[in-house]
C-alpha positions in Angstrom: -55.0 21.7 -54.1 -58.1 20.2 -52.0 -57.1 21.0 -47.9 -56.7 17.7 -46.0 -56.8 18.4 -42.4 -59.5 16.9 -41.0 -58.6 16.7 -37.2 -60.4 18.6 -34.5 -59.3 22.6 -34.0 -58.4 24.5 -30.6 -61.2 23.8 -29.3 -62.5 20.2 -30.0 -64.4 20.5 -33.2 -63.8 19.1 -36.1 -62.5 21.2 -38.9 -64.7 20.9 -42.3 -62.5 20.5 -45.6 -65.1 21.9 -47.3 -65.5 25.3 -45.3 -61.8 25.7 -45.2 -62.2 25.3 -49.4 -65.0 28.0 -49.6 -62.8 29.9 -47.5 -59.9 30.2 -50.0 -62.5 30.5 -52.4 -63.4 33.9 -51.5 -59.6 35.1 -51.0 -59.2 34.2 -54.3 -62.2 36.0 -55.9 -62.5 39.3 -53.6 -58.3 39.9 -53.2 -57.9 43.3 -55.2 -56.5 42.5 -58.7 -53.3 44.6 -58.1 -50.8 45.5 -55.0 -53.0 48.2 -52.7 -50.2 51.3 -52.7 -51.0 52.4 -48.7 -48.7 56.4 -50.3 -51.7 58.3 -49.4 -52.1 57.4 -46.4 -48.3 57.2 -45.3 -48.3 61.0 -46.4 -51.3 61.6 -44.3 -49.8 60.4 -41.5 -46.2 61.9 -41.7 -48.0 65.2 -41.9 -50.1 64.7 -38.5 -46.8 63.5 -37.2 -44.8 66.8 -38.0 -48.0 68.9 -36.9 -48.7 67.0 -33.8 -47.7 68.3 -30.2 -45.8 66.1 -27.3 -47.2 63.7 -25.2 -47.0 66.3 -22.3 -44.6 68.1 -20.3 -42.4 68.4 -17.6 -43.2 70.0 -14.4 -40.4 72.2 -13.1 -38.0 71.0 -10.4 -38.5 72.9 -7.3 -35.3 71.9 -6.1 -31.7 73.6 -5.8 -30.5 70.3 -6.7 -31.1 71.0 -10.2 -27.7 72.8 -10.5 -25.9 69.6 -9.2 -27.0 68.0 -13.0 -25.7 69.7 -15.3 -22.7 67.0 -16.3 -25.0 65.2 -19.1 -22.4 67.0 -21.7 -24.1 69.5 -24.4 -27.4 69.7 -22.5 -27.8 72.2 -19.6 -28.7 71.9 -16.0 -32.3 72.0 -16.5 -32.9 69.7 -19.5 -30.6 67.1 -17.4 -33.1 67.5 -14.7 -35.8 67.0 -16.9 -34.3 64.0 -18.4 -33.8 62.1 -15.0 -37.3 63.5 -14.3 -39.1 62.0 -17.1 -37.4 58.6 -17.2 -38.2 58.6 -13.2 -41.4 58.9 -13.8 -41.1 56.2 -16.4 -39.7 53.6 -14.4 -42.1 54.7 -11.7 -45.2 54.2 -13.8 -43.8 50.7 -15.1 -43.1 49.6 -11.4 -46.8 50.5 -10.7 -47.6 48.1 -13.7 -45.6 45.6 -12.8 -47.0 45.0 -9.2 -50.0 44.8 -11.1 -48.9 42.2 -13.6 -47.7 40.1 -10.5 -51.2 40.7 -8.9 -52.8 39.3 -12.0 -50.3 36.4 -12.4 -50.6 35.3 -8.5 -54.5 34.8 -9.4 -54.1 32.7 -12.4 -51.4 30.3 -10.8 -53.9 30.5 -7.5 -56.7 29.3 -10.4 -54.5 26.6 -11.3 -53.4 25.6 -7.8 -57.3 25.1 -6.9 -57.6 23.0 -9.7 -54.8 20.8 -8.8 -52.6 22.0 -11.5 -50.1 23.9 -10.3 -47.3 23.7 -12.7 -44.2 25.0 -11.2 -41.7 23.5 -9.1 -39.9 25.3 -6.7 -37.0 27.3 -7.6 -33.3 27.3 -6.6 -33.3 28.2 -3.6 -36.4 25.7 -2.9 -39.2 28.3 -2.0 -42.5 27.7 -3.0 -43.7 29.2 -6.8 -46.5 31.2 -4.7 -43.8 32.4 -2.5 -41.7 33.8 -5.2 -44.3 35.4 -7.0 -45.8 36.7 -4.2 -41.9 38.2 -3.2 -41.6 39.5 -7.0 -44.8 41.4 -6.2 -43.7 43.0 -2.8 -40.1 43.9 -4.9 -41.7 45.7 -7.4 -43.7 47.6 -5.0 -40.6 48.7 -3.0 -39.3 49.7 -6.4 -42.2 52.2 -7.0 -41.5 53.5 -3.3 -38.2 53.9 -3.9 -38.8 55.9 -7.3 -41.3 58.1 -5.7 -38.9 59.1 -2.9 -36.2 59.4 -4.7 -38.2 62.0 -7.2 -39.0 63.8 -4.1 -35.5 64.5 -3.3 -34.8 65.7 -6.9 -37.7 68.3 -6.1 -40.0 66.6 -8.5 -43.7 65.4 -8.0 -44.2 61.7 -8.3 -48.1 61.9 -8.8 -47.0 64.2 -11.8 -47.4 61.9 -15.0 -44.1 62.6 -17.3 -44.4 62.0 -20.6 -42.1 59.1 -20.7 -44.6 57.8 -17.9 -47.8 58.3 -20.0 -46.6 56.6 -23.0 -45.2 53.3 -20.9 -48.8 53.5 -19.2 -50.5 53.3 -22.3 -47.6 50.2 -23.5 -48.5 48.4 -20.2 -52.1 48.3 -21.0 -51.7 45.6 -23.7 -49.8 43.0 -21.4 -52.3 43.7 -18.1 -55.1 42.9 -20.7 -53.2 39.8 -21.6 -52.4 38.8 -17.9 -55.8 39.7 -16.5 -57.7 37.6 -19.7 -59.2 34.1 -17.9 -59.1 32.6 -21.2 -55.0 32.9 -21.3 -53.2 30.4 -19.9 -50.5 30.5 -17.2 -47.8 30.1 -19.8 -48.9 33.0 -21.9 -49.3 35.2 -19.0 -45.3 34.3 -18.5 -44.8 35.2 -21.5 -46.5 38.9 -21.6 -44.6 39.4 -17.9 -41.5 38.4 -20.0 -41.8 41.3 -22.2 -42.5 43.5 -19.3 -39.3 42.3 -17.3 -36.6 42.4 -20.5 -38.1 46.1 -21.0 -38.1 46.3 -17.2 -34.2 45.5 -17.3 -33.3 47.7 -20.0 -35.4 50.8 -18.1 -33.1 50.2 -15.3 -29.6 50.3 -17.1 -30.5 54.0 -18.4 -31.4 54.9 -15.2 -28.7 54.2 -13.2 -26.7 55.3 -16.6 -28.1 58.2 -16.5 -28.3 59.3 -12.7 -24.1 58.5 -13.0 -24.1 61.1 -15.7 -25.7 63.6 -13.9 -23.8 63.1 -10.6 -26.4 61.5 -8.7 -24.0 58.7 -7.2 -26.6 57.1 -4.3 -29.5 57.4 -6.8 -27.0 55.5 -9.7 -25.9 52.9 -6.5 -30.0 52.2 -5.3 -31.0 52.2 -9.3 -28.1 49.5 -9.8 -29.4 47.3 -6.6 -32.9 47.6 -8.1 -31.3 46.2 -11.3 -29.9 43.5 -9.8 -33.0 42.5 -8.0 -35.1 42.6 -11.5 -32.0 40.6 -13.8 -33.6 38.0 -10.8 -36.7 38.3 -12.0 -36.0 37.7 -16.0 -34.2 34.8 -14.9 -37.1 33.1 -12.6 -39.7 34.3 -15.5 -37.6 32.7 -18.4 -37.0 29.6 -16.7 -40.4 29.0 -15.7 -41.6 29.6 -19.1 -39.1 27.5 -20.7 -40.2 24.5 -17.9 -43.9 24.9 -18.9 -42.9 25.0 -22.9 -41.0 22.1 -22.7 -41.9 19.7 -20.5 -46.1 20.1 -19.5 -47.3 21.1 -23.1 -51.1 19.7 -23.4 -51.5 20.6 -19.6 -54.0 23.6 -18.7 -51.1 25.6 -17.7 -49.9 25.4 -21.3 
């Protein structure tokens, strides 16, 4: 079947039938004759997988607290410790991240502003959109104070990088390189600091989960305000991105 669009692409130009036909042309001729079978290389990679060593380690707790955690049942005082550690140091690299994200996202809407296109409206509570990200931003950063004093008090390091907080580094990267692109627009920047803020949420509920387990009642009461405080940010992120989705699609915030 000959294509038949003919109307202008992304950015403007026309789309040729005939390029689009040449295209299929040479999927058709240089597709392999028979499924590809990928076995080789799934083996391959199981067996760097079972060879391979962790992410990192741990560094011990130089705290007598330690023996206050050791009601996380089957594991022992100081593998609780290291749990709480590690997914401190977690959250704390992701709060780092997140300030960042919000950094990144205050430019582009500040692009858009100075443009005369500033898409958002102000929220409930009738504060400004710059104002509220500018508040998300200062949150986040009180989140990654918090974090680092509160691993201070568990006798940990918080310039230590856990493993936990080496492997949500290297996650983050992908939606900072999405915020920080100019050629993304203000909507799909909403939509990486979605993903970051539903993981962000979920991050916090085993925290404070998991500093109840271990007897850690202030840090499980300051982890659950924090919660609170990000289930805010979700909210304000969804609903601008459903706004922008639905009612200013064709704008430059779109």
């Amino acid at each position: 079947m000959e294509p038949t669009i003919t109307g202008p692409n992304r950015t403007g130009a026309a789309i040729n039938p005939e390029g689009i036909a040449s295209m299929l042309e040479a999927v058709n001729e240089l597709s392999p004759p028979m499924p590809i079978s990928t076995l080789n290389m799934d083996v391959e990679r199981q067996r760097y997988i079972a060879e391979a060593e962790s992410v990192g380690s741990i560094p011990p707790p130089q705290s007598v607290l330690k023996s206050t955690v050791a009601r996380i049942k089957g594991v022992t005082a100081a593998a609780a410790m290291g749990i709480l550690l590690d997914k401190l140091g977690e959250r704390l690299a992701f709060e780092r991240a997140g300030t960042r994200l919000y950094s990144a996202l205050i430019t582009k809407y500040l692009a858009l502003s100075n443009a005369d296109s500033a898409p958002l409206p102000p929220d409930a509570r009738s504060e400004p959109a710059i104002d509220t990200l500018t508040r998300i931003r200062m949150q986040e950063l009180e989140h990654f104070q918090m974090l680092s004093k509160c691993i201070e008090t568990l006798g940990g390091d918080p310039t230590a990088q856990t493993p936990c907080a080496d492997v949500t580094g290297t996650a983050s990267i992908g939606l900072l390189q999405v915020v920080t692109d100019p050629r993304t627009t203000f909507a799909q920047s909403l939509n990486a600091v979605l993903t970051a803020e539903l993981t962000d949420n979920a991050g916090w509920e085993l925290l404070t989960e998991l500093a109840t387990l271990a007897g850690q009642s202030e840090l499980a009461e300051s982890f659950s305000e924090a919660l609170a405080v990000e289930e805010e940010h979700l909210e304000i992120v969804k609903g601008w991105l459903r706004t922008l989705v639905t009612t200013s699609p064709g704008t430059p915030a779109v």
